[in-house]
N, C-alpha and C positions, 0 to 999 in steps of 0.2 A: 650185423644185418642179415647175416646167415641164418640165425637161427630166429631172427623173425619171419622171415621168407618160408622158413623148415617149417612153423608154426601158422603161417595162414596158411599153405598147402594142408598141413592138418585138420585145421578148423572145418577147410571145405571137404574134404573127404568125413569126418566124422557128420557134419550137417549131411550129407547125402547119404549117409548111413540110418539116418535118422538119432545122433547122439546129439542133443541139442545143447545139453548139460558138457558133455565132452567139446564141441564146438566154440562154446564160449570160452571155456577153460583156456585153448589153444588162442583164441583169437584176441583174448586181454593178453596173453604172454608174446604174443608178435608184436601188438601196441608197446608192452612193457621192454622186450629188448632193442626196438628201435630205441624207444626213450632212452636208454642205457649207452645206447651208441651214441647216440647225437652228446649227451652228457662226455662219453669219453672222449670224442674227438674235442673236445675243451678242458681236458683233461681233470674233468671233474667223475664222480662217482657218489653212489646212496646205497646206504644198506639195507633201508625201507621200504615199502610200496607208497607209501605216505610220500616219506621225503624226494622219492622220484618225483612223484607226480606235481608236488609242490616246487622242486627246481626247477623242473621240467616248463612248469608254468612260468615260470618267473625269468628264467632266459629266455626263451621262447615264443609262449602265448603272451604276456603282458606285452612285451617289446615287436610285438604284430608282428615275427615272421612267420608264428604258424596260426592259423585261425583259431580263434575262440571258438568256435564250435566243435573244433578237435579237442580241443583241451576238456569241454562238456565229456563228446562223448568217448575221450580215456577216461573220467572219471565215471562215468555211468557205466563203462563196461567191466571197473573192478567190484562196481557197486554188485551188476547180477553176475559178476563172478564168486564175489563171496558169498553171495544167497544161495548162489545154485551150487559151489563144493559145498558149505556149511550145512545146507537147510534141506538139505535136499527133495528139496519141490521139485515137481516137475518145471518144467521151461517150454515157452512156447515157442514154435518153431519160428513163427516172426520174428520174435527178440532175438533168438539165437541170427537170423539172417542179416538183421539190423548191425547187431555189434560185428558181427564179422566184414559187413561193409562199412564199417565205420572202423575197422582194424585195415582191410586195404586200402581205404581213403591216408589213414593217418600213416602207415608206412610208407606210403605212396608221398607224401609230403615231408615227412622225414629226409627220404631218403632222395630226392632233390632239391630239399632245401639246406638238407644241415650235413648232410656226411656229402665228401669228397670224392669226386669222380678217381677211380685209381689212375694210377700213371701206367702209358705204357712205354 
């Protein structure tokens, strides 16, 4: 959960930089290591982006602890993640502001619904 936290701080410094293409980047990979975490603490793991997102949905979103509309928009945020590394279009700064709130909504949910308060 570190280094999705490491990564929406990223996202937002690069969007106020004006790197919209850099923003996204940063803010699907805060979405993706949350996923990864919530996966590990069940001690499961995926070595895809695919197969994250499809376990991810299936413990998770299918079984209504995290909203269907997170599950949307992880998948719409690797969508213009691969557009904008791949294709490289420009990106609108709306889209970029979108996935990136939709990257702190979804770590936001993650990380009080599925990972574990630490002990002290």
């Amino acid at each position: 959960m570190e280094k999705a936290g490491r990564d929406l701080r990223s996202a937002r410094v690069l969007l106020e930089d004006g790197d919209t293409s850099g923003s996204i980047n940063r803010a699907f990979y805060a979405m993706f290591h949350a996923a990864t975490a919530a996966l590990a603490v069940r001690g499961e793991a995926c070595s895809t982006h695919r197969g994250l997102i499809s376990r991810f949905s299936a413990l998770f979103i299918q079984a209504g602890i995290v909203p269907k509309e997170l599950g949307r928009a992880y998948n719409l945020a690797e969508k213009v993640r691969c557009e904008s590394d791949y294709s490289g279009g420009p990106v609108s700064r709306h889209a970029a502001e979108e996935v990136l709130k939709d990257a702190e909504t979804f770590v936001a949910v993650v990380t009080e619904r599925l990972i574990p308060a630490p002990r002290s």
